[in-house]
N, C-alpha and C positions, 0 to 999 in steps of 0.2 A: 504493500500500500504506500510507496513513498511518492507517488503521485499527489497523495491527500495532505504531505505533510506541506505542502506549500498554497495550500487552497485558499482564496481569498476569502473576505466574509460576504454575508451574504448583502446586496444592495436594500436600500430602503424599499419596503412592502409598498409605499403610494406608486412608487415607478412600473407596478406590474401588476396595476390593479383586477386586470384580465385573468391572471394566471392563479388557477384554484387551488395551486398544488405545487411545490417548487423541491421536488426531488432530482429529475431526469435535468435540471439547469444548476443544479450543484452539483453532476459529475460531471455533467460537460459542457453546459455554458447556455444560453440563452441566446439561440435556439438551434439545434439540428433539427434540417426541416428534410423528411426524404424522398420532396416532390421537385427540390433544383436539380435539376439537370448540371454537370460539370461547366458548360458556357455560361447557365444563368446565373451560377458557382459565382465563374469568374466576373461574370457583367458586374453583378451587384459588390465583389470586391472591387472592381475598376472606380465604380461611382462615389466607395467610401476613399480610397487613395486618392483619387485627384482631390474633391472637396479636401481632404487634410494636405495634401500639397497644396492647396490655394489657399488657408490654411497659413500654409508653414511648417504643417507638425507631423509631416508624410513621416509615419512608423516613429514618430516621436514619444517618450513619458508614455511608454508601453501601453499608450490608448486610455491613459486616466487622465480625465474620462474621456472615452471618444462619443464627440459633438462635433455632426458635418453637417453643411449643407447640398446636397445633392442637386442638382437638376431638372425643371421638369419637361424644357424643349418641346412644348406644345405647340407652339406653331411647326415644327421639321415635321411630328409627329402625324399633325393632322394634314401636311402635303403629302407627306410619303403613307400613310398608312389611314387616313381616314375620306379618302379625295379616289374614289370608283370609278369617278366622269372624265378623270382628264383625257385619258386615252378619245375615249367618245366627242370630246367638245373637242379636241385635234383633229380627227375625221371630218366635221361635218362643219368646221370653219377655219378653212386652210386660210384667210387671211390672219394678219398678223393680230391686228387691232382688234376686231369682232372675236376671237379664241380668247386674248386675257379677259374681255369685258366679259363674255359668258361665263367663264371658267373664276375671274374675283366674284361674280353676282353669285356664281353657287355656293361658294365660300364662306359669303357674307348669310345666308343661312344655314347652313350644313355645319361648319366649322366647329367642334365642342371643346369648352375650357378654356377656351380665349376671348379676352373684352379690350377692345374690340374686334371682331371680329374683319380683320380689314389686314389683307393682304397684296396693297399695292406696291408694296415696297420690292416685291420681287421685278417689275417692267421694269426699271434700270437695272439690272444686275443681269441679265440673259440678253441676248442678241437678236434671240424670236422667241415665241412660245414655244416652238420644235426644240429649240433645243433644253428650251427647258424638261419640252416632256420627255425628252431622252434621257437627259443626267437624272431625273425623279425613277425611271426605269432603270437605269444602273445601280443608283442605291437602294430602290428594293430589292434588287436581284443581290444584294449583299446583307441580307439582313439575316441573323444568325437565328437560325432551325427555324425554316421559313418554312417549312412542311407541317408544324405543329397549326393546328386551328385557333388559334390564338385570339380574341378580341384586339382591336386595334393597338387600345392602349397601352396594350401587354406585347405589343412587337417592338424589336429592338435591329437597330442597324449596327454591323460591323462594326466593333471599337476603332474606328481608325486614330482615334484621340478624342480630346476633351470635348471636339464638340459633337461627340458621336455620342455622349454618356447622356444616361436618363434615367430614375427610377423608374420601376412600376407602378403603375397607375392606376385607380378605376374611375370610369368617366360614364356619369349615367345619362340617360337620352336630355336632361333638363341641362347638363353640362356642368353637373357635379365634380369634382377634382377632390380625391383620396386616399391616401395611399394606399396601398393592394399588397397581399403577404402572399401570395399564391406560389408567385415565378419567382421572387425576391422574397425567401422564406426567414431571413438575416442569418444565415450560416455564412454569405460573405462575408459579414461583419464579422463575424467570428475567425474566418479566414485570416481579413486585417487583424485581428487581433491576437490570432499566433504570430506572425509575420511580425507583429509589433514589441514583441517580447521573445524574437530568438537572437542569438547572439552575435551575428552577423547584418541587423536591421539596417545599418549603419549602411552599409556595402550595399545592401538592398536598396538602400531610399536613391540613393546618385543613379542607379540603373532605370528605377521607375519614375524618377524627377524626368530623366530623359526621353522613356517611352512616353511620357503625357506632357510631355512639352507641345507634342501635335504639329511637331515639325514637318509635313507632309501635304501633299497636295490633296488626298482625296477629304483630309481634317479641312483644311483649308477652304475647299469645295462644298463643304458642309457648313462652313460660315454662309453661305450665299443665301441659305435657304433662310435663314431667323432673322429677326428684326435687330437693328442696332441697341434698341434699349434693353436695358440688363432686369431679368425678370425676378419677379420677389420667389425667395427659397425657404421652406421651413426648414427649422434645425430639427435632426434626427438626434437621437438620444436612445439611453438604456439598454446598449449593448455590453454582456456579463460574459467573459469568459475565468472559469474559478481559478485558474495556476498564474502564478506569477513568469511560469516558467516549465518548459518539457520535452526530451529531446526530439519527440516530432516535429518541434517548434522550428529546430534548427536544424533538423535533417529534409524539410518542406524548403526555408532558407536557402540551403546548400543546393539542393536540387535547382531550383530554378536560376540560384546566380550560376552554377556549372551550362544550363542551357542557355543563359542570354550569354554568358562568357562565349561563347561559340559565332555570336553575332551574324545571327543569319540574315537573310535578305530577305529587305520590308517585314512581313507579319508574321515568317516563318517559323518564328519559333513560337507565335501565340497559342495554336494549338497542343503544344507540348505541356506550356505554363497551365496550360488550361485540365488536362489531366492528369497532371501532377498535382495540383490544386485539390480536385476530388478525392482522389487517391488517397493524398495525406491526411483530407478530413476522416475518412473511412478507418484511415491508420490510427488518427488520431481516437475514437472513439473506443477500437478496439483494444489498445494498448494499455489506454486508462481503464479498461474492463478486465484486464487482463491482470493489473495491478493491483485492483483492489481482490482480486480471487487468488492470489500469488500463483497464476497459470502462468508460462512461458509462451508468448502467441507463435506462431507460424504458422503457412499455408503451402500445402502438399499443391505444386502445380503440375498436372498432367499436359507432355505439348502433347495433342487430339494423336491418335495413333486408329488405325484403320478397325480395328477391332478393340473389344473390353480388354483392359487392362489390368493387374492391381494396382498401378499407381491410381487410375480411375477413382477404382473403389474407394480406397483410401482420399482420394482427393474430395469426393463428394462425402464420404464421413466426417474428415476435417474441417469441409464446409458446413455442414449442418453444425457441428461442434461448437464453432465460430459463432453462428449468427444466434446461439442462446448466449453469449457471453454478456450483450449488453444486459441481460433480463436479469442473469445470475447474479450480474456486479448491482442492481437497484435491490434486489433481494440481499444480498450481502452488508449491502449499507443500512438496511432499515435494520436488519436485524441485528449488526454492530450497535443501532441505538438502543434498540429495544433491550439488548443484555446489557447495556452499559449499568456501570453503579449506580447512576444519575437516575434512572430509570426503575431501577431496585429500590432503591430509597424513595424514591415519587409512589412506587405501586404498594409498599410498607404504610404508609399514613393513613390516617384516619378518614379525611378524602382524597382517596387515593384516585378514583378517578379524575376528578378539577385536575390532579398536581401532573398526574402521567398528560389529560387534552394539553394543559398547558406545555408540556414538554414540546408535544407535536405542531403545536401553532408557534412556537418559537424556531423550531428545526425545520418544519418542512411547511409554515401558512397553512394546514391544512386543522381541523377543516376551516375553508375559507371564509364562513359565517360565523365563527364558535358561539355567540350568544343564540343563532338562531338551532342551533345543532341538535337535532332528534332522533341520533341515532341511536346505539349501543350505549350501555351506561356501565361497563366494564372494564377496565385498563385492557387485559387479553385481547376482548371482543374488539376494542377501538383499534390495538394493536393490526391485528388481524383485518378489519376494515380498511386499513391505512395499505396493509400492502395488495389486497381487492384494488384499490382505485389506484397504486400508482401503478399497478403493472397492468390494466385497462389501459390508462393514458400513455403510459408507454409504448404498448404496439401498435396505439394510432400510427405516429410518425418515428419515432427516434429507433425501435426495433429494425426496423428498412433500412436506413442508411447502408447498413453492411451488404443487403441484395440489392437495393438500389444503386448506390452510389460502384459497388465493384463491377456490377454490370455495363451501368455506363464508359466505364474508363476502358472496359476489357478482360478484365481480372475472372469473372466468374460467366460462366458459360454453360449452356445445354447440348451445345454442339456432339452432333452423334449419339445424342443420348437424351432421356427424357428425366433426365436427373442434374439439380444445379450443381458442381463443384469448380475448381479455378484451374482453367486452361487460360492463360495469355497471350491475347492475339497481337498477328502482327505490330500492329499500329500501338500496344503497349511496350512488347518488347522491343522496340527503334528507342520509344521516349526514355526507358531505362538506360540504353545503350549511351544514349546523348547525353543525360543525366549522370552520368558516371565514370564513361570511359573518356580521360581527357588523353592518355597518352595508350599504347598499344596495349593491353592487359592479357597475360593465358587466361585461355579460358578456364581452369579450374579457380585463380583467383578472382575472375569474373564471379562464379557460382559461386564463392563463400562470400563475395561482398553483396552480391542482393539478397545473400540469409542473415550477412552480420546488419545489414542496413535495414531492411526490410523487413525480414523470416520467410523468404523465397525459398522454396526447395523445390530442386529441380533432381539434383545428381545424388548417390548414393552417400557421402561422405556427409553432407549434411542431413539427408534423411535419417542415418543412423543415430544423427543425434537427438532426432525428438519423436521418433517411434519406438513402442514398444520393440524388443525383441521378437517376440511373434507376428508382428506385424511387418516386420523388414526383410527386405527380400534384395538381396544387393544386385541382382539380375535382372529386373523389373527395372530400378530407378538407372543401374547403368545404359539399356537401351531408352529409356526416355530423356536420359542426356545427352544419347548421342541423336537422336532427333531435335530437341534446342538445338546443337550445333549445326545440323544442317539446316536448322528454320535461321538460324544467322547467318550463314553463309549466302542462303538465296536473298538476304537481303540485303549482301555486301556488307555483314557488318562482323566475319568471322573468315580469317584465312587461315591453314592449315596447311604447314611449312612442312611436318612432316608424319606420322605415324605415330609421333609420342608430343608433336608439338602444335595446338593449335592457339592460335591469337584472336580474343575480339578487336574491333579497332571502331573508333569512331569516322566513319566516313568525312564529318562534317569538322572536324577539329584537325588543325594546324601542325603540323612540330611532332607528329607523333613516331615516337621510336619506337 
């Protein structure tokens, strides 16, 4: 449990007037949400970074407190993402003049969330309406998981920079403006808020001062579409993460300065930042569960082999194994209170019930009414009620992260089979590759640094060390490392000098011997 010994206290009860119950946000922050998507991940970190870079305090005083102002870009919003006619009023009035007049008159009704609703300011900025409605056609055709059925408000275009960022929104037909938790669940906040407490932030902040400076043409280009005047922002608030400190904190850190160190061209290395990001919150969840259970984490990875395997097997038992850890480690916490002495002494007195509720409304807000509270009138029974409702509220959202969030990046798979365990695909194993190999590494030092970094197991040497004996089969994980080797190889990221010597290398990194 040496996760807990650094745990912050808990913030003032008026800040989370909503929240009837504050167990699952004392082990792991306020909020794992496990409906963002890795992009939405990153979007809603991008929106808390810039506002603290504009700001000043990009990864500064470890986010205490962090207060940004975000974004809300309703005019870009409702050109690119609320405006169905343009296409239609370009067809049917090729002249220059008659297309803006039709196309501002629709505006000036249609348009939601903006007063006033008056969009002339774009005829000097454009050459024609054509080409206006071409570059509006470019950057929707850029707008990240454009396939998802999204409500308007809730679409987001390409980060190309600061003036691509926006929170989420909900905008109702009367032209309400909201904010929306759905796509933006604040686990990027939480994000920035590792990021802003590992030990390398420092290095961090000059990398992302530089990606959100918006030095670019198509950020640039994205100015054309908003008005000169600068629009009013609410300040967001009450973002809780408990450690002061963790080393996913700074192995999340490392990983991404190791992929921007590589300095790829234009936005190439975004989608790496962007699964790494997921990954680590996933990591991050697990390790702390992992912690307070004093379990060892790793993950049996099968690379897919044409037939059942036993790494297979094993892989999707290990996965199963995994995804109770969050449930185990909220059961382990209540019931660390519940036998504390504190607790013994409360349930010895004379009213021992008042003394044990009062315990629970100090440690965990719950119940969240106490004067109105009808339930059980027994310390046990309340006992016992307490952990009914938190492991209810718990598999709503915070149980998922670990299928959620590992699927998204890659990590856990059905592939060949109708069973989840962790096969890593391609597009995972390159982001590792980038993330770690700066200079030529063998491959067996390859394999014991995504187990010491991670708890990756791939090859037999590491699987021996967190399987049972009866479970280990050094023949099974030996052929399943030597398929990783050829799944690296096909993607140029593994050459093989000789019979006893194979190399991963980073294709994309410089110098490498």
């Amino acid at each position: 449990m040496a996760s807990l010994a650094t745990m912050l206290p808990l913030p003032p009860r008026e800040d989370y007037r909503d929240n009837i119950m504050w167990v699952d946000e004392q082990l792991w922050g306020h909020r794992l949400w496990d409906s963002e998507s890795p992009w939405l991940l990153f979007l809603e970190f991008l929106n808390v970074a810039e506002a603290s870079k504009r700001n000043g305090q990009l990864f500064s005083n470890g986010g205490h407190p962090l207060l940004f102002k975000p974004y809300k870009r309703l005019h870009l919003r409702n050109i690119l993402f609320n405006n169905e006619v343009l296409t239609r009023i370009s067809e049917r009035h090729p002249e220059n003049g008659s297309a803006w007049n039709a196309w501002l008159e629709w505006m000036s009704v249609n348009a939601k969330g903006v007063i006033p609703r008056d969009f002339s300011y774009l005829k000097g900025r454009f050459h024609s309406f054509q080409q206006f409605v071409s570059l509006v056609g470019i950057l929707r055709g850029s707008a990240v998981e454009s396939e998802a059925n999204k409500r308007w408000s809730s679409r987001f275009v390409f980060p190309f920079g600061p003036n691509a960022l926006y929170e989420d929104l909900n905008i109702t037909a009367a032209g309400k403006v909201s904010r929306e938790y759905i796509n933006f669940g604040r686990t990027g906040e939480l994000l920035y808020l590792m990021l802003c407490r590992s030990k390398k932030k420092d290095e961090l902040a000059s990398r992302f001062a530089a990606m959100l400076s918006g030095n670019n043409q198509w950020n640039k280009l994205l100015t054309l579409f908003q008005p000169d005047e600068a629009e009013d922002s609410e300040t967001r608030a009450n973002s809780f993460l408990p450690y002061t400190g963790h080393p996913v904190f700074d192995l999340l850190t490392e990983d991404w300065l190791h992929v921007l160190s590589l300095d790829l061209p234009g936005f190439d290395a975004m989608p790496h930042l962007v699964t790494l990001g997921a990954f680590h919150v996933m990591l991050y969840q697990l390790r702390v569960s992992s912690e307070i259970l004093s379990k060892h984490l790793h993950f049996v990875c099968e690379v897919v082999a044409p037939k059942k395997t036993l790494v297979r097997e094993l892989s999707a038992f290990n996965y199963q194994e995994n995804s109770l850890l969050s449930q185990k480690a909220v059961e382990a916490y209540l019931a660390g209170i519940i036998s504390s002495e504190r607790w013994q002494l409360a349930r010895s007195q004379s009213s021992a019930f008042a003394a044990c509720k009062a315990i629970l409304e100090e440690q965990f807000r719950w119940p969240n009414d106490p004067e109105d509270y009808e339930g059980c009138s027994e310390p046990d029974a309340l006992a016992a009620e307490l952990r009914r409702a938190a492991i209810a509220r718990h598999k709503q959202h915070v149980a998922s992260v670990h299928r959620q969030y590992g699927r998204d990046v890659g990590l856990v798979s059905k592939r060949g089979t109708n069973r989840l365990r962790y096969a890593p695909t391609d597009a995972l194993l390159k982001t590792l590759v980038l993330a770690n190999v700066s200079r030529r590494m063998e491959y067996k030092e390859f394999l014991d640094l995504l187990f010491t970094r991670y708890g990756l197991v791939f090859g037999e040497r590491e699987a021996e060390q967190v399987l049972l004996h009866e479970d280990f089969e050094i023949k099974a994980f030996q052929t399943n490392s030597h398929r990783l080797e050829q799944r690296l190889s096909s993607l140029g990221m593994l050459r093989r000098l000789s019979d006893a010597c194979a190399y991963v290398q980073n294709p994309l990194a410089w110098g490498q011997s």
